[in-house]
N, C-alpha and C positions, 0 to 999 in steps of 0.2 A: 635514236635521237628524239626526243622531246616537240611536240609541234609547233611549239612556241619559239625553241631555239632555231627551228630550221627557218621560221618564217622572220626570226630577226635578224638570222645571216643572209634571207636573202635582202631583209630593208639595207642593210645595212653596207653589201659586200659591195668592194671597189672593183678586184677582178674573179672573172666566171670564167672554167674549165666548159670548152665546146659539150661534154658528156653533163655537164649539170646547166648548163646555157639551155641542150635540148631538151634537157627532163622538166626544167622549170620555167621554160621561157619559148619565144618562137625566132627564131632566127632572123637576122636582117640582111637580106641580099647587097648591102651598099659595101663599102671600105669597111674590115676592122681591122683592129689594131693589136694584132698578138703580139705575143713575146712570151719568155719563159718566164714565169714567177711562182706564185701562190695560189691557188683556189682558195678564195671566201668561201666558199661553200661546204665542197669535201673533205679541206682544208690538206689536200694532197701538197707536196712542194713539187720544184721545177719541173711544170707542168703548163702546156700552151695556153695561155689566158688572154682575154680579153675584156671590155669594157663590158655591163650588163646592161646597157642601151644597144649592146650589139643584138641582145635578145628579148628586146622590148623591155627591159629593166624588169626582167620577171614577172612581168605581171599576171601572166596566167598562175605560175606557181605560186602566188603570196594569195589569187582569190580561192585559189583551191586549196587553201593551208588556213584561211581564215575561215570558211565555209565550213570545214573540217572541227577548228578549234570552237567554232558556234556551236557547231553538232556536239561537241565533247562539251561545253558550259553547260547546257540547257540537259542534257545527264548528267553530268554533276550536281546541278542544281535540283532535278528530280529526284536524285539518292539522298542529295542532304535533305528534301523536305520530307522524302520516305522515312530518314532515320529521324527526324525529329517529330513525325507524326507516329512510328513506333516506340518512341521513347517517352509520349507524350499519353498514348494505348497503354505502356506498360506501368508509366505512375500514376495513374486513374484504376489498373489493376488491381496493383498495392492496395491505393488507398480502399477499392472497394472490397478486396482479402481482410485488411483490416478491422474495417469495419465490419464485417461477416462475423470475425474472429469475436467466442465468447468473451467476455470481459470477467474476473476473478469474481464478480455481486453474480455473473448469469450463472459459473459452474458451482456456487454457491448454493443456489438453488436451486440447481436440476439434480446434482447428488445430495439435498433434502428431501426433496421431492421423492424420486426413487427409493431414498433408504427409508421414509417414511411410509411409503407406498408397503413393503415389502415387511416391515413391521406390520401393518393391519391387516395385512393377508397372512401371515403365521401364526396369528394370536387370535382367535376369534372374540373369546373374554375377556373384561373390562378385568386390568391387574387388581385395581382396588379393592372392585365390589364384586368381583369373579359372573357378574352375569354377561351373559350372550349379549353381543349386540351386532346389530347388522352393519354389513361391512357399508356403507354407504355413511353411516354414525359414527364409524372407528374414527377415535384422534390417536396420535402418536403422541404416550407420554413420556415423561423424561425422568430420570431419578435425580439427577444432579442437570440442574436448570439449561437451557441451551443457549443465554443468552452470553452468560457471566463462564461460559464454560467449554473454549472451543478444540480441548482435547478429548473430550467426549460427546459432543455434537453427534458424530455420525456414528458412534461407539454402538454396536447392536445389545451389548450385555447393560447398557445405559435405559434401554429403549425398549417399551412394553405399549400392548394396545389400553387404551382406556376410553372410557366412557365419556363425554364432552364435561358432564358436571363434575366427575371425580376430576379430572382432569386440571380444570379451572380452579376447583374449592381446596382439591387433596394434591393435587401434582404429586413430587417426591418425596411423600412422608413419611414417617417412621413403620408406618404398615406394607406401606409399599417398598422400603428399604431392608425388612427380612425378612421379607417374603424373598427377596432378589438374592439375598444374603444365603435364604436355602437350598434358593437353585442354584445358583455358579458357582458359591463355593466360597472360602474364605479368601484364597488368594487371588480370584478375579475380583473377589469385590474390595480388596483392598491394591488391589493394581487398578480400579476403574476407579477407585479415591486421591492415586497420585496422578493419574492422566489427565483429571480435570484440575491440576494445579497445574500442569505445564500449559504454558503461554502458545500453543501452535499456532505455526504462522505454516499454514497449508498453500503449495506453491500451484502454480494452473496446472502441473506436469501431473500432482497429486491427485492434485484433483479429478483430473481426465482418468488417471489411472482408476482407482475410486466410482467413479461411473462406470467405465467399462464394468468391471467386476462385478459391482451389485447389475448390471442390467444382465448380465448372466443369472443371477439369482434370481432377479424379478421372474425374468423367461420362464425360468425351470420351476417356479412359484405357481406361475400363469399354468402352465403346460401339469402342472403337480408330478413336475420329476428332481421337486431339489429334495436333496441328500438330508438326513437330520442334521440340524444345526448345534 
């Protein structure tokens, strides 16, 4: 039973069984007035009952039921502010996971970054003008532009080291276009010609994937254990 309901049948009860008169009440040595009826309280039938002034009208049992249901508020009250102080830790969580979380502009450019990185350490010579240049000087050139062209962006058969001036002045030009034409081949370089016409729309999944992989390359770059390319 409920401590709430026990302590409204005892405000409430007309007559008290002598067995819940003693459990909830103290006895009054004067006249009472039994008879067989009902217990309010136990709610037993034809059972010897009497008034609850025969038992001081309960009053022990209602402060010990009240004392009780205080106990039980004030933990209730500490669990609700527990959960609302947990729920309150966990969407400040969120929001700071969120915010942590790269945004599509940041893995943008950490898989440039890397695949550009990973370009200037395979190629020591400028594509153009075929001289040496120190890796500090490498730019990552492009054949087909990176701006206007985000199916070949990260394309390695796209992507050759160059020298900052060829880079600027020559970018992807006719020289630099079969020379690329001798190395990969007719049908790369006529599948790296339809890739920069498709419109890619690179999702964050791709992207993450994409990193992972070239930072495998880089590693084995770094360490000089990548496989020919």
């Amino acid at each position: 039973m409920k401590t709430s309901t026990l302590l409204n049948r005892l405000t409430k009860a007309t007559w008290v069984c002598a067995l819940c008169g003693g459990t909830y009440g103290t006895a009054d040595e004067g006249v009472c007035t039994w008879h067989y009826d009902k217990c309010d309280i136990c709610l037993k039938k034809n059972v010897a009952v009497t008034e609850p002034r025969d038992f001081d009208y309960l009053n022990r049992g209602k402060r010990d039921l009240i004392k009780l249901i205080q106990v039980e508020d004030r933990k209730k009250n500490k669990e609700k502010i527990q959960k609302v102080k947990e729920k309150a830790e966990s969407k400040v969580k969120k929001i700071k996971a969120k915010a942590k979380e790269p945004s599509m502009r940041d893995l943008q450019k950490e898989l440039k970054r890397i695949t550009h990185k990973i370009v200037r350490l395979r190629y020591d010579n400028c594509y153009s003008c075929d001289k040496f240049i120190p890796l500090n000087e490498r730019q990552c050139g492009h054949y087909h532009t990176d701006g206007g062209n985000p199916g070949t962006r990260y394309d390695f058969d796209n992507l050759r080291t160059q020298h900052r001036t060829c880079n600027h002045f020559y970018g992807g030009d006719a020289h630099f276009g079969a020379r690329l034409l001798q190395e990969i081949g007719q049908g790369r370089f006529l599948a790296l010609d339809m890739k920069r016409k498709i419109k890619q729309r690179w999702s964050k999944d791709e992207l993450r994937g994409l990193i992972e992989e070239r930072k495998v390359i880089l590693s084995e770059l770094e360490s000089g254990t990548e496989n020919a390319h």
